[in-house]
N, C-alpha and C positions, 0 to 999 in steps of 0.2 A: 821156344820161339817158333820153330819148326811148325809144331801143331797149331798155334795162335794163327800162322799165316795159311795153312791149311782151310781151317777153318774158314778164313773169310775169303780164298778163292774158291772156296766149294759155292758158301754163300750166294758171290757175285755171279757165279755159275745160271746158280739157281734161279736170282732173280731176272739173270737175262735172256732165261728161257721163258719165263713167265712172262716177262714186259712182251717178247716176241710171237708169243703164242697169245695176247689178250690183246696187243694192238695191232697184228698184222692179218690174223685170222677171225672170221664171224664163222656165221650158220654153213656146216655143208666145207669148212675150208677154207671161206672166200673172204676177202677183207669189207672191213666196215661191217655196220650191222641193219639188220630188219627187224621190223619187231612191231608188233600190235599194242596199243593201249588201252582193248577192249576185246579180248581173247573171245567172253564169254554173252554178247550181244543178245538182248530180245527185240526180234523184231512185231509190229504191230499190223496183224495183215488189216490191209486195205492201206497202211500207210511207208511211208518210205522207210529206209533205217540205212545206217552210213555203216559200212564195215570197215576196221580202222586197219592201217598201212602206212608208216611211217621207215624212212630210211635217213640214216646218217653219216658220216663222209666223217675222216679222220682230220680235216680243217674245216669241218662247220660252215663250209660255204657252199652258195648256193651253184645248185648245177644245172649246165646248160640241158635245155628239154629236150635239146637234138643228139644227148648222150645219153638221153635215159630211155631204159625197156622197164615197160610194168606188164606184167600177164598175173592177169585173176583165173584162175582153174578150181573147179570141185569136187571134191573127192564122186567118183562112181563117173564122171562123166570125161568122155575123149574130146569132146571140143569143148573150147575157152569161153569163159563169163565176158572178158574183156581183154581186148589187147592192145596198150600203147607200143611202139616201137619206134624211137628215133624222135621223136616232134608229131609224129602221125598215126592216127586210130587204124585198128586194121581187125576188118569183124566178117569177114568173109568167112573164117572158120570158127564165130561164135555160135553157140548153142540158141536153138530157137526158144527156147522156154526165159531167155533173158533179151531179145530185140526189145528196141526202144527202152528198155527198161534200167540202164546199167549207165553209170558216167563219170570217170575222173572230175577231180576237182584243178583244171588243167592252169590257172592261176598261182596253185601252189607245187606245183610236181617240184619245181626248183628250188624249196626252200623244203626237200624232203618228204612231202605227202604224198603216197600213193593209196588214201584212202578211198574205196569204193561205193558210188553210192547207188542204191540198189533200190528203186521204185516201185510201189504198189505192194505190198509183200506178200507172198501167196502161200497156201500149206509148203506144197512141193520147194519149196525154197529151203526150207528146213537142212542141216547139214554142215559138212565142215569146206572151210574155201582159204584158197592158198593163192598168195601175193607174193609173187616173186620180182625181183629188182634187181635190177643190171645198169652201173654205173661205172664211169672209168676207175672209180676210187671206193665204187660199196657194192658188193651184191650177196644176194641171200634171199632165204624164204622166209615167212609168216604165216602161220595159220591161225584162224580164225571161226569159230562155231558159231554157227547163226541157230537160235532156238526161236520158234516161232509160236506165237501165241494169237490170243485177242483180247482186249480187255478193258472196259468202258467203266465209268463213274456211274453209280446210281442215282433216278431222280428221286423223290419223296415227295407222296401224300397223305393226309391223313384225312381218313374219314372215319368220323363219331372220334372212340378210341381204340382205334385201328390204324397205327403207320404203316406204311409200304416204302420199300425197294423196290425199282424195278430198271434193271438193267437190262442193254440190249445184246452187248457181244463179248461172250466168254468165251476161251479156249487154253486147254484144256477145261473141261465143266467145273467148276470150281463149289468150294464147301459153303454156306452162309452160316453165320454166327452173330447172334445180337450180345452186345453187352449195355448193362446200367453206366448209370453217371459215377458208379463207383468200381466198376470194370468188370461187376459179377456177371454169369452166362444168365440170359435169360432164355428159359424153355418153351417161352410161349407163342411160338413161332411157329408159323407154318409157310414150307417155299415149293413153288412149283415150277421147272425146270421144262423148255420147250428147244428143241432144235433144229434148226433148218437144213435144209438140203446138202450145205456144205458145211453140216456138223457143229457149227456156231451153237452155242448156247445163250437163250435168255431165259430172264428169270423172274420170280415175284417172290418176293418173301414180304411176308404180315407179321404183325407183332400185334401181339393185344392183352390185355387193356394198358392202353399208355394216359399218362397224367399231359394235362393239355398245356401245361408246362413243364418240362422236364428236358432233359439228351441226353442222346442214346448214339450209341456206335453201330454200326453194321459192317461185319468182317467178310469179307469176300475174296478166297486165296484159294488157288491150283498150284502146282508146284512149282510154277514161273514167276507169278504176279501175287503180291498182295494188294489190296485195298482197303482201305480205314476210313469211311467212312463216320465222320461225327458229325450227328444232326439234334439243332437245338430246335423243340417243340416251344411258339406261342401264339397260345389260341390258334389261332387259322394261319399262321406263319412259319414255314418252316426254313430257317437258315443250314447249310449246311459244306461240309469242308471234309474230301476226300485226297488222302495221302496214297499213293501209288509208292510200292519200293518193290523192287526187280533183283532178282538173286541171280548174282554176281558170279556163281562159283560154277565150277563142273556139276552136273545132274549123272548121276544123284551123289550128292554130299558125303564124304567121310565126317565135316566138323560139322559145326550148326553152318549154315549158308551164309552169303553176307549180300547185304539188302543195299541195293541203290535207290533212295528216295526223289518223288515229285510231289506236288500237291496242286491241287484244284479246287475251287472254295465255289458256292452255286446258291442261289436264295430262292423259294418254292415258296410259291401262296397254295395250300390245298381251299378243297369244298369242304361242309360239314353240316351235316345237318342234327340241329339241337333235338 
């Protein structure tokens, strides 16, 4: 009896270290937790991209904005991306390479977002960034990797039996690969790769001889972005439907990566001459 009751004061021991260390402590010590929903973000330069920040509160209720700190910071740099404090912006000691560029979503701060959102996106943005929250009932850090690319859907034309790709903004320079309507590689391809000042890559890749009805794929992937293009040939019509998916994971992968999908569909009349 002796040891039966041992056992289950050790037990309740046990669990009431656990309940006290999993609901009283987060990140760093602190109570409540921080956390991202999107660790591993690609952003699209020339366009925005949101870096996520989420905080949660041990009653799920929403908090007053004049309790809440958010400070966005990036690794290598001594002044701040952004900084909310109390109900009020405070940018006097933010980094010039993000003015005007940078904004709470200040609508939702009380129902726990302190997601950032980060405009125009440029190489140098590239990097890891840390969201830190201070509330009377949650604080803690988040970090978050911003991986920065470029990367456009291709148009199509076809002239005689000659189709083309030609896309205008890649980053990293990415590989082209044509496949048949039954997924095999076709080799008869030639791409030629042009880059501008600030590195962007455009491209043309030809495929020939194509049947004037037929589709065909055009694969277009650097180690951030893939693109899938499928375009159906008729006659002088080209329809076509380009799938985007974004790797998810840390760079560079231990497993196979895991792919966030979009898609974009586009309809191209080429010229031809018989």
């Amino acid at each position: 009896v002796n040891l039966i009751v041992s056992i289950f004061v050790t037990a309740g021991l046990i669990i009431l270290i656990l309940s006290v260390s999993l609901s009283g402590q987060g990140l760093g010590g602190s109570k409540g937790t921080v956390y991202s929903i999107d660790k591993w973000p690609i952003g699209n330069l020339g366009e925005d991209v949101i870096l996520s920040c989420k905080f949660k509160t041990s009653t799920n209720s929403r908090e007053s904005t004049s309790q809440v700190s958010i400070t966005w910071t990036k690794e290598g740099l001594s002044e701040v991306v952004y900084k909310y404090d109390k109900g009020a912006v405070q940018l006097t000691k933010q980094n010039p390479q993000f003015k005007n560029r940078t904004l709470l979503f200040s609508d939702a701060i009380g129902g726990g977002n302190a997601s950032l959102l980060l405009r125009d996106v440029k190489v140098g943005d590239n990097g890891v960034y840390y969201c830190s929250v201070s509330t009377p009932s949650c604080s803690g850090t988040a970090s978050v990797n911003l991986r920065v690319a470029a990367f456009s859907a291709p148009k199509f034309k076809r002239v005689n039996t000659t189709l083309t790709a030609e896309a205008e903004r890649w980053f990293p320079k990415p590989n082209v690969t044509w496949l048949d309507v039954n997924d095999n590689v076709l080799n008869e391809s030639e791409t030629s790769f042009f880059n501008n000042s600030a590195g962007i890559t455009r491209f043309i890749s030809s495929l020939q001889p194509i049947k004037l009805y037929g589709s065909y794929t055009c694969i277009i992937q650097n180690p951030l972005v893939k693109a899938v293009s499928q375009a159906t040939v008729k006659d002088t019509e080209i329809s076509a439907r380009t799938f985007f998916s974004f790797n998810t994971s840390a760079a560079p992968p231990i497993l196979l990566p895991q792919w966030h999908v979009l898609s974009a569909t586009a309809v191209f009349f080429s010229g031809f001459t018989s």
